[in-house]
DRENZA-801432 format. One record per residue (C-alpha): x, y, z; residue in three letters. Coordinates in steps of 0.001 Angstrom, whole numbers, plus 524288, in hexadecimal, padded with zeros to 5 digits. Layout:
<pts>
XYZALA;...
</pts>
This chain:
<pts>
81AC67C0E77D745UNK;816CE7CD7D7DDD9UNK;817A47CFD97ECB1UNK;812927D91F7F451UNK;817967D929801C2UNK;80E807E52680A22UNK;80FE47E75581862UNK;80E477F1E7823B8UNK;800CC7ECAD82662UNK;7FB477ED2F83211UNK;7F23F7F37283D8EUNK;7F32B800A48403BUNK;7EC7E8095684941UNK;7E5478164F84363UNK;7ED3C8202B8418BUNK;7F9F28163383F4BUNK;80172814E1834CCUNK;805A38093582A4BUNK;80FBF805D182157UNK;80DD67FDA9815CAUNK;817367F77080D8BUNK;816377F06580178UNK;823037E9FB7F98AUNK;81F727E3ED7EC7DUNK;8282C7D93D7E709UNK;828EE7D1257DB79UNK;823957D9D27CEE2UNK;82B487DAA87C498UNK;82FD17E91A7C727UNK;82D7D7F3C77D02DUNK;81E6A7F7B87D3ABUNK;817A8801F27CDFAUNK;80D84807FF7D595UNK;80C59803917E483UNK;80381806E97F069UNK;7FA6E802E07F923UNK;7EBAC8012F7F93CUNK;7E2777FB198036CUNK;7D5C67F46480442UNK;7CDA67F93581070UNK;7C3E27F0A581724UNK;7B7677F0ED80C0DUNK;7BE317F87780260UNK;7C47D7F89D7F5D6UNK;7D3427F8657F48BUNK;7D7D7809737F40BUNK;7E56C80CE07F189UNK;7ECC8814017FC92UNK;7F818816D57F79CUNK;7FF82815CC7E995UNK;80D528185A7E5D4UNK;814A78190E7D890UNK;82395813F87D658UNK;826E08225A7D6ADUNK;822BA825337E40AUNK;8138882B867DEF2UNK;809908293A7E7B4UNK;7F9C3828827E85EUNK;7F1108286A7F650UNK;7E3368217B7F8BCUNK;7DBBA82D9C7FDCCUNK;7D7AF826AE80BADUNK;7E5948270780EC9UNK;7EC4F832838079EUNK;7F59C839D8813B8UNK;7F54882D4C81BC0UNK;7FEA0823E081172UNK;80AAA823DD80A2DUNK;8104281A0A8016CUNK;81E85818767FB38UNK;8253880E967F54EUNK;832E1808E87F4A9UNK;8340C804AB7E4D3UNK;8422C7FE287E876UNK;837B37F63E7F116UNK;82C1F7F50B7E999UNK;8250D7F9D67F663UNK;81A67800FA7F9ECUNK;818DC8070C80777UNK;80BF080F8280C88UNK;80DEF816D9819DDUNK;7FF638190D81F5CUNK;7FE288228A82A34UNK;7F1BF8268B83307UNK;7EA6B8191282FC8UNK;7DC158192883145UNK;7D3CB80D70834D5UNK;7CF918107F82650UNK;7DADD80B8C82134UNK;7D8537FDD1824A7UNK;7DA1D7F44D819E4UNK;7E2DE7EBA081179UNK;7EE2E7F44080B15UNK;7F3027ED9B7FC54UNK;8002B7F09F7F69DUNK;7FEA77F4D97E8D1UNK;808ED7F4237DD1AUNK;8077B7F5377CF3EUNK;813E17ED1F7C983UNK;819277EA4C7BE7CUNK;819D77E2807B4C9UNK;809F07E46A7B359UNK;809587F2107BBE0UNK;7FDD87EAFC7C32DUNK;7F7797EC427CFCAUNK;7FD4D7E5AB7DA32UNK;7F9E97E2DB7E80DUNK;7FECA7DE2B7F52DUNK;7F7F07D6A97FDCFUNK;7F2A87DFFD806E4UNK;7F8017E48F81575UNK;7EE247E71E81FBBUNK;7ED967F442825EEUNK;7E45A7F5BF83417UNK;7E1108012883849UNK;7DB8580085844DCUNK;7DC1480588851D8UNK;
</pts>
């Protein structure tokens, strides 16, 4: 059965910064795709950050220059540093793998991330 374990969570003030992490466990080999997106208050769910096995990675425009993500594939984990938060950036952030054998969508359970002075 497939786990997602995601922490780093938590209240920050503006202008702080988060780490996420994200370890996936129990598909039957190594993930394809991972990243993170997140579901703001009232809106749909946007990706923020993607990375391939190979280390390739794609940016959600609202916070292009204030993330990065990497992965350890030894791990199956997924990390996103986010820097300069905004109180925009309040919402529900979802761990995302495509794995094998069916190369479908996965997703965590959600972290919450406060951004709030």
């Amino acid at each position: 059965q497939v786990q997602f374990v995601e922490s780093g969570g938590g209240l920050v003030q503006p202008g702080g910064s988060l780490n996420l992490s994200c370890s996936v466990s129990g598909s039957s080999g190594s993930p394809d795709n991972m990243g993170w997106y997140r579901q703001l208050p009232s809106k749909q769910r946007d990706m923020v950050a993607l990375i391939s096995p190979r280390g390739r990675t794609n940016y959600g425009y609202s916070v292009k220059g204030r993330v990065s993500i990497s992965r350890d594939n030894a791990r199956n984990t997924v990390y996103l540093e986010m820097n300069n938060l905004k109180v925009d950036d309040t919402g529900v952030y979802y761990c995302y793998a495509v794995l094998p054998p069916d190369y479908h969508d996965y997703w965590g359970q959600g972290t919450q991330v406060i951004v709030s002075s």
